[in-house]
One Martini backbone bead per residue (centre of mass of N, CA, C, O) as a GRO file, in nm:
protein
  164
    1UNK     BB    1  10.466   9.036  13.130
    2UNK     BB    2  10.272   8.822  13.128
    3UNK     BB    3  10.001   8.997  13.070
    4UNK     BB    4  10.107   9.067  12.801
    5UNK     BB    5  10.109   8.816  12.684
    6UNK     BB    6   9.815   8.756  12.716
    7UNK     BB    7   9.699   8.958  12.552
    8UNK     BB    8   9.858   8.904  12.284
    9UNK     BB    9   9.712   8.624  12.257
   10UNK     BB   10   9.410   8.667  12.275
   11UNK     BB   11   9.431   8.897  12.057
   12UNK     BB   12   9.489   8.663  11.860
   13UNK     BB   13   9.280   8.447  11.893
   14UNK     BB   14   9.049   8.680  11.775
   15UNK     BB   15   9.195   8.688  11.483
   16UNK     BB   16   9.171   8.398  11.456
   17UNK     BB   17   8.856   8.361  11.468
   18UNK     BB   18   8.816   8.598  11.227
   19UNK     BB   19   8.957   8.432  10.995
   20UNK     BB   20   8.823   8.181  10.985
   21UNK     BB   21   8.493   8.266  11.020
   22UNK     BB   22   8.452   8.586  10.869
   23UNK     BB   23   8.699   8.596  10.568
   24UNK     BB   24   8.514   8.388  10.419
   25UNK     BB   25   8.320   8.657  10.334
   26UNK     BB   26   8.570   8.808  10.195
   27UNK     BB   27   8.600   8.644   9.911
   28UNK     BB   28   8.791   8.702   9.627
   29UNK     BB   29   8.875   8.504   9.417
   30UNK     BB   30   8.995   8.309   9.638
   31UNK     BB   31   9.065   8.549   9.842
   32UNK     BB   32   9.179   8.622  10.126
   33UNK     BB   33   9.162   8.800  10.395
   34UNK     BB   34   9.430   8.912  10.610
   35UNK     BB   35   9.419   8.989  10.979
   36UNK     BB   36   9.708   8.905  11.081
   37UNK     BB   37   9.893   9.098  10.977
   38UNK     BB   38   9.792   9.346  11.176
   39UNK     BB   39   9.864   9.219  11.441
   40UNK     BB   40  10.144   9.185  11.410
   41UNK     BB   41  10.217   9.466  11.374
   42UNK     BB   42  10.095   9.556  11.671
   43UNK     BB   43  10.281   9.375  11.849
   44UNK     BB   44  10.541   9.454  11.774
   45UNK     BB   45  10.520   9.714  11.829
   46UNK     BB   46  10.421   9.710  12.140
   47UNK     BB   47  10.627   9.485  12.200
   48UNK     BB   48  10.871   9.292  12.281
   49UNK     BB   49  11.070   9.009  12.128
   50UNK     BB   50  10.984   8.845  12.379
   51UNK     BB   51  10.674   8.840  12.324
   52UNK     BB   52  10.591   8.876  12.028
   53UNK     BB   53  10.734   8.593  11.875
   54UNK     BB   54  10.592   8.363  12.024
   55UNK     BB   55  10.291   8.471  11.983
   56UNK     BB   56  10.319   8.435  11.673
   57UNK     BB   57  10.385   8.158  11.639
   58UNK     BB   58  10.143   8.037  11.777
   59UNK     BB   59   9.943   8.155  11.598
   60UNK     BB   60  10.035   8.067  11.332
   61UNK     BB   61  10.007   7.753  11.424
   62UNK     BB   62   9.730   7.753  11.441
   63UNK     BB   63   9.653   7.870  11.125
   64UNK     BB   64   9.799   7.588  10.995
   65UNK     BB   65   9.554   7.360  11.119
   66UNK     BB   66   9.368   7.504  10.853
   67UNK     BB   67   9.653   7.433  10.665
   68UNK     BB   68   9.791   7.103  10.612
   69UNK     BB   69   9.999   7.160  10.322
   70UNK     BB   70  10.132   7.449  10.510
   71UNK     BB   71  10.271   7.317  10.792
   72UNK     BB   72  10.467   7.612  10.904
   73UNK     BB   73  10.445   7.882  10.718
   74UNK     BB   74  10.313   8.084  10.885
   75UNK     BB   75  10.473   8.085  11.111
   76UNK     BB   76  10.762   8.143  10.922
   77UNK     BB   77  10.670   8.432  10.855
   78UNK     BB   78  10.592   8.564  11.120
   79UNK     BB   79  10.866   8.559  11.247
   80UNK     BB   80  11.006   8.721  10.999
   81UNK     BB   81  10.819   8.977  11.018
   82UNK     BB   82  10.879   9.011  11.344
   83UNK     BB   83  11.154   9.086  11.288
   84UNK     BB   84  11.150   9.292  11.062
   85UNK     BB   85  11.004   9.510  11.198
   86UNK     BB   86  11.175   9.540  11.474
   87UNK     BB   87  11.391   9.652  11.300
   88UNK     BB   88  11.256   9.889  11.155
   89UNK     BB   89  11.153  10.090  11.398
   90UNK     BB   90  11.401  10.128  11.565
   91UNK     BB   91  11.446  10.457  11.391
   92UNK     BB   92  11.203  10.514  11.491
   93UNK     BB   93  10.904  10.629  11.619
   94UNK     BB   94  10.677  10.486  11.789
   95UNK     BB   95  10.433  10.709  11.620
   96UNK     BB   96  10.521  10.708  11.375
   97UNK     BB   97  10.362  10.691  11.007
   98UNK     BB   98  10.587  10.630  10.847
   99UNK     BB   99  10.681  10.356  11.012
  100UNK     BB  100  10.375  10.191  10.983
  101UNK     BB  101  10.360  10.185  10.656
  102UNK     BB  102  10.634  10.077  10.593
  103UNK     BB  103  10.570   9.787  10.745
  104UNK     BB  104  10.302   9.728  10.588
  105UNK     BB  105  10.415   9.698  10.305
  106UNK     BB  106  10.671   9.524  10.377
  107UNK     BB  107  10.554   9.313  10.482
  108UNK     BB  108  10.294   9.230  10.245
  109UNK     BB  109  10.550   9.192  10.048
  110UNK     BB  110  10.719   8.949  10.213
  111UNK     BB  111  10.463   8.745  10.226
  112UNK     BB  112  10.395   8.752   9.893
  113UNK     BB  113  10.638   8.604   9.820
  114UNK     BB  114  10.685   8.400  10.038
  115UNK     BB  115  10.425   8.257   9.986
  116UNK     BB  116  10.452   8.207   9.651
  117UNK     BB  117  10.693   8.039   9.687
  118UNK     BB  118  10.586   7.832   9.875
  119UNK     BB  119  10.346   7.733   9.657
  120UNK     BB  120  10.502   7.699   9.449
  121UNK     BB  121  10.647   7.427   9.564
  122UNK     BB  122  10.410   7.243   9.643
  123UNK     BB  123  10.228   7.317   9.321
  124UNK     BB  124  10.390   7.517   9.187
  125UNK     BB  125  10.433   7.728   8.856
  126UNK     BB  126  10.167   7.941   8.766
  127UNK     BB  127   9.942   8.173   8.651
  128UNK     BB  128   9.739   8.164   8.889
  129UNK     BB  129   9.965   8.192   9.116
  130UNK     BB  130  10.019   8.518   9.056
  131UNK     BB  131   9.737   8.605   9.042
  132UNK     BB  132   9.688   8.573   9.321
  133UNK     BB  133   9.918   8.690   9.446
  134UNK     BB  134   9.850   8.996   9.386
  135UNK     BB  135   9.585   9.036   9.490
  136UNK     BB  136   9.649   8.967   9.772
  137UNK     BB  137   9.836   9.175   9.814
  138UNK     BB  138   9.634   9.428   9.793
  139UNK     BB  139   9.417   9.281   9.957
  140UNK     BB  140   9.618   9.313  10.238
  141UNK     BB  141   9.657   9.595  10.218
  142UNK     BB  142   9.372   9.725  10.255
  143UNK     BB  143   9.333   9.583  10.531
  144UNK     BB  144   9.585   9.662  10.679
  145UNK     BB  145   9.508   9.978  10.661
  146UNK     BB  146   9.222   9.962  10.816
  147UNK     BB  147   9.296   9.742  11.070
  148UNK     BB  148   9.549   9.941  11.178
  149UNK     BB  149   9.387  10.193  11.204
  150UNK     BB  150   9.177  10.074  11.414
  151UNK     BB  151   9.361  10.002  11.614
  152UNK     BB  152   9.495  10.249  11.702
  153UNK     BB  153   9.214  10.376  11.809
  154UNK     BB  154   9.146  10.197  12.012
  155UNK     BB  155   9.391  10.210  12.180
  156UNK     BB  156   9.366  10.562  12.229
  157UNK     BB  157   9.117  10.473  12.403
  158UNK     BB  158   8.924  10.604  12.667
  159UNK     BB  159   8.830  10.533  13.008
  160UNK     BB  160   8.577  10.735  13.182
  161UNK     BB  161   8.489  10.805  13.498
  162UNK     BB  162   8.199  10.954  13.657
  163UNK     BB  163   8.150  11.059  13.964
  164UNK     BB  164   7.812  11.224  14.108
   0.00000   0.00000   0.00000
């Protein structure tokens, strides 16, 4: 078990390096895409709610500490979402993709309400904040559905080795 979170922390380390470091270069309109909800996403359903919630909140709080005006509130974001999704999954199989567009979908529709909710309350809620909000929730989707997609077939990979 331990194992498992150690793999699910790395793997969250990783993607929270290259959010930092790799992501604000392909920010359109000042809006950055988020490549921490699929791998949230991806943890979550790999994993169980003893395994992945810890380890979300703490890369949450890892990369709340790169935005200090909003400190805390993307750990209770993943938090939510990690809540949210592992209840999602529930009813569905494993494999579904059915199941797992769902979860897509609705984490980064719940991240985008709640994320404008946060903004809004802490700088005030005009138009220019609406429309920030839109834009990233569509471009939050669409990296979310490449590199959720792109995490599956990784996962999916085996290494042969063939002595001869």
């Amino acid at each position: 078990m331990w194992i498992k979170a150690l793999k699910a922390f790395l793997t969250g380390l990783l993607f929270l390096y290259i959010q930092i470091l790799a992501m604000p270069v392909l920010a359109i309109g000042n809006v950055v895409p988020l490549i921490l909800l699929p791998w949230l996403i991806a943890t979550v359903w790999k994993h169980p709610q003893e395994i992945s919630l810890p380890v979300v909140f703490l890369i949450g709080l890892m990369y709340d500490t790169q935005l200090p005006g909003t400190f805390g509130m993307h750990a209770l974001l993943f938090c939510l979402l990690a809540v949210l999704i592992n209840i999602l999954r529930i009813p569905f199989e494993q494999d579904s993709i059915v199941a797992k567009l769902i979860a897509i979908a609705s984490s980064n529709i719940v991240f985008a309400l709640l994320s404008w909710l946060g903004y809004g309350l802490s700088w005030g809620f005009d138009g220019k904040l609406y429309w920030l909000s839109l834009a990233a929730f569509f471009y939050n989707l669409f990296f979310s559905l490449i590199i959720f997609t792109l995490m599956q077939l990784i996962s999916r990979l085996r290494l042969v080795m063939i002595d001869e």
